[in-house]
Residue, then its C-alpha position, 0 to 999 in steps of 0.5 A: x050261612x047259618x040258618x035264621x042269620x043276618x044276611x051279612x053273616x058270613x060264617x061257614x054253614x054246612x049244606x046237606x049238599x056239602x056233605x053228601x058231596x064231601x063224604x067219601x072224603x071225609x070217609x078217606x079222612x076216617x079210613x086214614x086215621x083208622x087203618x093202623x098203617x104207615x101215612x103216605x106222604x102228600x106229594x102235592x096239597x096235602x092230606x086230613x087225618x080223622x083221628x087221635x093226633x098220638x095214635x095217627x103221628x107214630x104213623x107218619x114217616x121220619x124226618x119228614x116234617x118241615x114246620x110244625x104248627x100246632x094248637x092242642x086244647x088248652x088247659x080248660x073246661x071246653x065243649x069241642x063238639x065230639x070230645x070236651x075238655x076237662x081241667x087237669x091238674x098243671x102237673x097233668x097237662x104238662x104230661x099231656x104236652x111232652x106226650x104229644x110233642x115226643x111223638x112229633x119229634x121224631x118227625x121233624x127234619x133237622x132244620x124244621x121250626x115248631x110253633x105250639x099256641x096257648x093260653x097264659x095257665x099252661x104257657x109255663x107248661x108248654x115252654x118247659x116240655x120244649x126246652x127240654x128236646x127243641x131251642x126255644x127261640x121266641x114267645x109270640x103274644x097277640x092280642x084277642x079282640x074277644x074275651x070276657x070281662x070279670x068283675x074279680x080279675x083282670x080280662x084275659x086279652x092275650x094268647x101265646x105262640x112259643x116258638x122253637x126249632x129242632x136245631x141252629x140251621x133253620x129257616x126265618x123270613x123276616x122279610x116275608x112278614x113285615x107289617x105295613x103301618x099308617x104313618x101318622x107323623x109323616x115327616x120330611x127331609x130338608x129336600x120334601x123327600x119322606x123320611x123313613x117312610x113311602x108315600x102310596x096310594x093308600x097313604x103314607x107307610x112304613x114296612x116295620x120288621x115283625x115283632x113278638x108282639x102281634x096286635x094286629x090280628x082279629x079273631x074270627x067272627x060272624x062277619x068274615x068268611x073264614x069263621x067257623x063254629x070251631x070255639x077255639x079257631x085261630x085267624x087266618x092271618x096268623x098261620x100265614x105269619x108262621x108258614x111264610x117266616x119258617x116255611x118255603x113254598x112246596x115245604x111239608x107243613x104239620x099240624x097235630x090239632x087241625x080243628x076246623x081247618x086254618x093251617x092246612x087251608x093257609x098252607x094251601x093257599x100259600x102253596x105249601x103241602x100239608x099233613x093234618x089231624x083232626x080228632x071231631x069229625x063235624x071239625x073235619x067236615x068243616x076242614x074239607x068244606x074250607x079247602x075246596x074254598x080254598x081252591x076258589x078264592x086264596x085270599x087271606x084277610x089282613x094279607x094283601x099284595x104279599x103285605x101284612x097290614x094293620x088291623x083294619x087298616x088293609x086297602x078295600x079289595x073286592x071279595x072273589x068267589x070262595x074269600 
């Protein structure tokens, strides 16, 4: 808990207990980013890469990439902690983007998906680097809680995900990622049997297929667990939507940008292997800190008995250690 907080923060809090602890580790972290050398595949969990993502990817083995999830910097002013972004020209981020993606493709297995996340300036950008080597499946656009309100525009209340795959043979379990919803309208049958819905402890649902509309989602804040300082952090929740429909379980999963950690601690705890880089080391540190959570408690909010639920609508399950 951040110092001088309320005590139902729940956000991360680094303890100098934590980092002596996690110091050789975050030396590994260092070393591995540093070294020059090929990147050794994890044969189990996965691995933390301290270092710039197009130094660090030319070092990793071929076709070795089972989904690629990533979460570059947006086209913006923003403080990352070590590095700040600055606003380039759109011609300039899109030269940005083919830059890391064609050091990422090579990467790839034949069957492997791509999920690259954005904003609504450099979504153009994004899809058009990714059609120009992937095929463009879907765009995802979820709904931000969080945002600013503006007197001379419009509230910007939405992100994209584009999603791709390096070929026609790729994985998608659409079963794996239905969204269980409250049924408000409950009808019956002629017989009092409940039609197109069950009846369950929780009241009455139905399982609906995922959409590429995603309303359900809520971002990180002091509250949860899983919140970090990171500015940009993604839930939980959607990395286990994009690892569960494009992945299997031991499958390899990438993420260039790890910031504080998401993917790689969802693809642990979904029992996945991961390769992840991080350019910060306070990020990084945060990252390690929240897979040695992970080993503890796996649980992932909104996620609950293998179901995704509407926001706030998941049945109270009490907190174990590390949730």
């Amino acid at each position: 808990m951040p110092a001088g907080s309320s005590s139902r923060n729940r956000s991360l809090s680094l303890s100098a207990e934590d980092r002596r602890r996690l110091a050789p580790e975050l030396e590994r972290a260092r070393a591995l980013g540093a070294s020059g050398s090929c990147i050794a595949l994890p044969e189990a969990a996965g691995e933390v890469i301290l270092g710039d993502a197009l130094d660090a990817l030319p070092r990793i083995r071929p076709a070795s990439i089972d989904l690629l999830v990533a979460d570059p910097p947006y086209n913006m002013d923003k403080d990352f902690g070590e590095a700040r972004g600055a606003r380039m020209s759109d011609e300039g981020y899109e030269e940005y983007t083919r830059a890391w993606v064609e050091a990422a493709l090579p990467l790839l297995k034949p069957e492997a998906s791509v999920y690259v996340c954005c904003d609504w300036r450099c979504s153009s950008a994004v899809q058009r680097v990714l059609s120009r080597t992937l095929i463009v499946r879907n765009r995802i656009t979820w709904e931000r809680e969080k945002g600013r309100a503006s007197s001379r525009n419009w509230k910007s209340a939405h992100e994209d995900i584009w999603f791709a795959t390096a070929s026609d043979r790729y994985r998608f379990d659409a079963k794996s990622v239905r969204l269980r919803r409250q049924v408000r309208a409950p009808y019956r049958d002629v017989g009092g049997a409940p039609k197109g819905w069950d009846d369950g402890p929780d009241g009455p649902f139905r399982d609906t297929a995922a959409s590429n509309l995603w309303t359900d989602l809520t971002v990180p804040f002091w509250s949860m667990s899983e919140n970090t300082n990171h500015p940009t952090q993604k839930p939980e929740k959607l990395l286990a939507k994009l690892i569960l429909a494009s992945s299997r379980p031991g499958d390899l999963v990438l993420d260039p940008f790890l910031g504080s950690g998401t993917s790689a601690v969802v693809a642990k705890k979904l029992g996945r292997r991961y390769l992840a880089i991080e350019i910060d080391a306070e990020h990084c540190l945060a990252a390690l800190r929240r897979l040695e959570l992970a080993t503890a408690g796996a649980r992932i909010q909104g996620y609950e008995d293998g179901v995704f639920w509407e926001r706030n609508s998941s049945p109270r399950r009490a907190c174990r250690p590390g949730d």
